[in-house]
C-alpha positions in Angstrom: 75.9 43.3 152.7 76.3 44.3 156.5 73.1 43.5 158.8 72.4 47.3 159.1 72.0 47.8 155.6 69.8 45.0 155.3 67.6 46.4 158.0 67.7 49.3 156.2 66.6 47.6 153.2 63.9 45.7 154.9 62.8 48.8 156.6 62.5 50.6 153.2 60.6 47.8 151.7 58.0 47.7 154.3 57.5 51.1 154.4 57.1 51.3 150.4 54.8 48.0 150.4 52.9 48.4 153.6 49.4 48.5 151.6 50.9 45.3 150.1 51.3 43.4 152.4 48.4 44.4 154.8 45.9 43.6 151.6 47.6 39.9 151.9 47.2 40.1 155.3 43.8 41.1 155.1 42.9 38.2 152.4 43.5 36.0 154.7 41.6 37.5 157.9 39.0 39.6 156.6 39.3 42.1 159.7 41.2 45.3 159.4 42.9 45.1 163.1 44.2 41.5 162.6 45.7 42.3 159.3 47.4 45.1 161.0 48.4 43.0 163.7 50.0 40.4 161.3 51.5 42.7 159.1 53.7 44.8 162.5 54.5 40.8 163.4 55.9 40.5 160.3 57.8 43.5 159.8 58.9 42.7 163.7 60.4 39.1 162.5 61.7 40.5 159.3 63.9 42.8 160.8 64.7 40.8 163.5 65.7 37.9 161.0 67.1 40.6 158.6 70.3 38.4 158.6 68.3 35.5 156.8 67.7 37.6 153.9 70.4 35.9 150.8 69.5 37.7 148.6 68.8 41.6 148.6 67.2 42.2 145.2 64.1 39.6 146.8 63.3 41.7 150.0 60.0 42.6 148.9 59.2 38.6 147.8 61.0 37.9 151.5 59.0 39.8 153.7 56.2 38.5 151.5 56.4 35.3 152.7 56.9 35.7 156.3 53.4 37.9 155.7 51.8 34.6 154.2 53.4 32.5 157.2 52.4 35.0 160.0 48.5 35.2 158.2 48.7 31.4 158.5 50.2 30.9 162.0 47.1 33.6 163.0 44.9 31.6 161.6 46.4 28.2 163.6 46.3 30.1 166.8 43.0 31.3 166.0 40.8 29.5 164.3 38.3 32.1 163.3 35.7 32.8 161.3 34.3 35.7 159.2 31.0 37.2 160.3 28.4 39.2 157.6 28.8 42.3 159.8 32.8 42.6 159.5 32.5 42.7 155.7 33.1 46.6 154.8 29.9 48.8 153.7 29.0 48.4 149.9 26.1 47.7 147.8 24.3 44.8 149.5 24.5 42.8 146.4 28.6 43.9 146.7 28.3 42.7 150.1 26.9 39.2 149.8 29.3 38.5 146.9 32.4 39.9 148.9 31.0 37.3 151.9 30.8 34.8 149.5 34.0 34.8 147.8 36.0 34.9 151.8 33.8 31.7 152.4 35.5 30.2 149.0 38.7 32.0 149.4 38.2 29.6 153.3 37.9 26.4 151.7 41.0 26.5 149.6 43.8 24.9 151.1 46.8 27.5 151.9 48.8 27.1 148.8 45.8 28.0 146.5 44.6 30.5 148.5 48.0 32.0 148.7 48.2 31.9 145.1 44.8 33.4 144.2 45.5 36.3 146.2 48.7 36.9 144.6 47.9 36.5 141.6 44.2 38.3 141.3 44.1 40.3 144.7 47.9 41.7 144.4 48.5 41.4 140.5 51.9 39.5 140.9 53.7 37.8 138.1 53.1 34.0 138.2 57.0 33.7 138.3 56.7 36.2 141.3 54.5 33.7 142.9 56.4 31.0 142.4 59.3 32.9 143.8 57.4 33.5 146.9 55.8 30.1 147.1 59.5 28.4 146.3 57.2 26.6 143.5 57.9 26.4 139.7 56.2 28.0 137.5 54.4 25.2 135.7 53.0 24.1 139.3 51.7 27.6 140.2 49.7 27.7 137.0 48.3 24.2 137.5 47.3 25.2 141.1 46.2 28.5 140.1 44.0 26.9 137.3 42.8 23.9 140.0 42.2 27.0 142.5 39.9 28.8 140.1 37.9 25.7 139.2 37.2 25.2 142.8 36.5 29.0 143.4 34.0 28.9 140.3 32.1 25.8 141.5 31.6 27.3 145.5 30.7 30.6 144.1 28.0 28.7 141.9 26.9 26.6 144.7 26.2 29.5 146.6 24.0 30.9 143.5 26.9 33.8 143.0 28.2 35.0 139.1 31.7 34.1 138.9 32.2 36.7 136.5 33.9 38.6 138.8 36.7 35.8 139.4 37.7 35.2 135.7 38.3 39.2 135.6 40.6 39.3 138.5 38.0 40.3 140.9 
């Protein structure tokens, strides 16, 4: 495949998975700008790497991994945290919970939070995951299931109904 088709291919995916990949983004952040900033630095490197890409049939899983590495880096350069007045306006009950769960979502470590969001925030296959992971499957599901555990213990800590997390939030 020449390098202007796989622009054209990575330009095509990001325009058809831009919610996608800015609901990762945002996962990670929790504020609407820096998602947006993440996601336009990763559809910069993308194209600008578009010769990397092996494989055209895994754009979307491609670019879904430099997303996850620019959220990360962001974070690195960053180090920020969520404030109660960033969360978007719900229910106040809604609210508190949706605080609480980005103060778990915090204290995984990158892979599980990676793999929680992908899995229960984007609905992606476990093989998908461990496609854009570079992880086997049996892994993802151990870390997935160690994830949760730790997910369901913060939230309870915190006095919050896990409920929502064994339903896929």
């Amino acid at each position: 495949m020449r390098a202007s088709d796989k622009e054209a291919l990575i330009h095509e995916c990001l325009v058809q998975n831009y919610e996608k990949y800015y609901r990762m983004a945002y996962s990670y952040v929790f504020r609407e700008q820096d998602a947006m900033d993440i996601v336009q630095e990763a559809a910069y490197r993308a194209i600008l790497k578009s010769d990397l890409l092996k494989q055209p049939e895994y754009a979307d899983t491609w670019i879904c991994r430099i997303v996850i590495h620019e959220a990360l880096r962001f974070l690195k350069r960053n180090k920020q945290t969520v404030s109660v007045e960033e969360v978007p306006e719900q229910g106040q009950e809604d609210k508190i919970e949706d605080v609480d769960l980005q103060r778990a979502l915090d204290k995984l470590d990158e892979k599980e939070r990676s793999i929680v969001v992908l899995r229960y925030f984007e609905e992606e296959k476990i093989e998908t995951i461990g496609q854009i992971m570079n992880l086997n499957v049996s892994t993802v599901k151990s870390k997935l299931y160690r994830a949760m555990d730790k997910l369901k213990k913060y939230m309870e800590a915190g006095g919050v109904n896990y409920g929502r997390l064994e339903k896929g939030v």
